[in-house]
C-alpha positions in Angstrom: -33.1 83.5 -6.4 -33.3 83.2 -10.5 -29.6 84.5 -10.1 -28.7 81.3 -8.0 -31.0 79.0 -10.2 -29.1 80.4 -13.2 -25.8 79.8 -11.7 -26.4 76.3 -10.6 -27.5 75.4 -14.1 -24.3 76.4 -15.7 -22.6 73.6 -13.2 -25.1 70.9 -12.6 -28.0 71.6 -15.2 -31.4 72.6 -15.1 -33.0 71.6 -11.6 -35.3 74.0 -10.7 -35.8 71.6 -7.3 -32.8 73.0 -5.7 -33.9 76.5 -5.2 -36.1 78.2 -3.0 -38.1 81.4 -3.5 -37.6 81.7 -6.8 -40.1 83.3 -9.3 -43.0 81.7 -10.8 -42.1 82.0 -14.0 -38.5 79.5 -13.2 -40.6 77.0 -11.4 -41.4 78.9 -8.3 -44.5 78.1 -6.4 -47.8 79.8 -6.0 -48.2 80.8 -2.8 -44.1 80.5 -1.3 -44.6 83.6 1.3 -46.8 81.3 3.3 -45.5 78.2 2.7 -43.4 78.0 5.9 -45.9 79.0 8.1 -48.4 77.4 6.7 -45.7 74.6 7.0 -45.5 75.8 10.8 -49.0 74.8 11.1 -48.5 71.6 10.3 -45.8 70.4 12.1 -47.0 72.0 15.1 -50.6 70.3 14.7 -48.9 67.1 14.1 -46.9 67.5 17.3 -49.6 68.6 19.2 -51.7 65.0 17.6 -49.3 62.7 19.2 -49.7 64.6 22.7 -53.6 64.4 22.5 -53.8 67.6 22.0 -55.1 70.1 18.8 -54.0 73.5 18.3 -57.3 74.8 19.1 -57.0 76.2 23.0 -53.4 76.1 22.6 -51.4 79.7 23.7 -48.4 80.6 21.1 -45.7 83.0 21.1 -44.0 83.9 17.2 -43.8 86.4 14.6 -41.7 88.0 11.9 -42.2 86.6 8.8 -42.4 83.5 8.5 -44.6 84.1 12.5 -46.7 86.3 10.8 -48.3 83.3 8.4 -48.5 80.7 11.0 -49.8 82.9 13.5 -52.5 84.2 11.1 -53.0 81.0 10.3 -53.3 79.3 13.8 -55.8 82.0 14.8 -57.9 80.4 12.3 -57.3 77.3 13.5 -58.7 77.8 17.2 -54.9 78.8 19.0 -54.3 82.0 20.4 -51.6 83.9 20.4 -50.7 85.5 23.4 -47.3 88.1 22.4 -46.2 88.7 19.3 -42.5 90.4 17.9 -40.4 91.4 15.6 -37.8 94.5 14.2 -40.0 96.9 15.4 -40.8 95.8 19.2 -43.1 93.4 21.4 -46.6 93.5 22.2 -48.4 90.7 24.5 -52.2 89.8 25.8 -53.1 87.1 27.7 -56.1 86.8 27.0 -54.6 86.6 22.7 -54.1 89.0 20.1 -56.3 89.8 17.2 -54.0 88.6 14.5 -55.9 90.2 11.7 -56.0 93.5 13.0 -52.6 93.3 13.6 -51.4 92.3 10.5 -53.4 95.1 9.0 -52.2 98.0 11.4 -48.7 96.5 11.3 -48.7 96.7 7.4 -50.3 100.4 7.7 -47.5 101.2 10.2 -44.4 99.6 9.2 -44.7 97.4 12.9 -46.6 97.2 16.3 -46.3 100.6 17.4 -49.6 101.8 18.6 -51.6 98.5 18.5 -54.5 99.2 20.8 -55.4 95.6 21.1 -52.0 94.1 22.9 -49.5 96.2 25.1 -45.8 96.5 24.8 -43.3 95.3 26.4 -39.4 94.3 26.2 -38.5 92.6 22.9 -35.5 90.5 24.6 -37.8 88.6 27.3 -40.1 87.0 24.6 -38.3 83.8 25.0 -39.6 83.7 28.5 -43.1 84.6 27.9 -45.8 82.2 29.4 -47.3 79.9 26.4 -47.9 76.5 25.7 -46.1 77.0 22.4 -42.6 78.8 21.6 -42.4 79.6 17.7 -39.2 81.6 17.2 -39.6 82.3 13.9 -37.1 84.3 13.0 -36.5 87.5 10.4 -33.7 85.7 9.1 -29.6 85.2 9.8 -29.2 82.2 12.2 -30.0 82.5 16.1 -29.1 80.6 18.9 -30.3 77.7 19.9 -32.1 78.3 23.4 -33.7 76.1 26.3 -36.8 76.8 27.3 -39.4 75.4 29.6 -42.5 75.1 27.3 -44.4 71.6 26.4 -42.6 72.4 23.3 -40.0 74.2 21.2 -40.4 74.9 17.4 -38.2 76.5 15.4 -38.7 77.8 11.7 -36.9 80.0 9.4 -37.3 81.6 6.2 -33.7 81.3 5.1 -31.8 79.2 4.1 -28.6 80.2 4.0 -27.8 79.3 7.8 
């Protein structure tokens, strides 16, 4: 992204506003990996607030990276997140997934594989898993736009070159 800063500045000037992900030292921001799910986290709470409803109680489906951060973060928050996925498979369990431990054994083994605390299942029917809350987030390249009968649909990326 300093490459695409750089190259904008030779046409337009310095404007360090116009580029995302970029390193701290060229204006980048502390703490940009979680910045769109932590961003997740509040539009979905703020949806949620204008249906009476909070995010604690609340059963999510969403992953990859940008998933990872708001699931992480709305385990904190009281939700629960009921099936997870991303490059390496699917993993779901009703009763919710301990998000810490899988971010931990996911980091320690490059994906789900092995989780103890969820069970596996087919990647491609994730869309159609029961939740109150749909978060394709997705590992980047565009996707599809798809219908889906949940009280609501959010969708986040981490690029931006859709």
């Amino acid at each position: 992204m300093a490459w695409t800063l750089d190259e904008y500045a030779k046409f337009h000037g310095y404007s360090p506003a116009v580029v995302t992900g970029k390193p701290m030292d060229l204006g980048g921001s502390l703490g940009r990996e979680a910045a769109t799910g932590r961003g997740v986290l509040f539009a979905t709470e703020a949806l949620l607030d204008e249906h009476g409803k909070s995010i604690s109680g609340q059963r999510f489906v969403g992953f990859g990276n940008v998933g990872s951060w708001a699931a992480q973060l709305i385990s904190e928050n009281g939700g629960k997140v009921v099936a997870v996925s991303d490059n390496s498979g699917a993993i779901k369990n009703s009763k919710g997934i301990d998000i810490p431990s899988l971010l931990k054994h996911s980091v320690a083994n490059r994906g789900f594989k092995g989780f103890s605390g969820a069970d596996p299942f087919d990647p491609n029917s994730i869309l159609v898993e029961d939740c109150d809350i749909l978060i394709p987030a997705a590992l980047g390249g565009c996707d599809q736009w798809v219908l889906l009968a949940s009280i609501c649909f959010i969708e986040f990326r981490s690029s931006s070159l859709c």
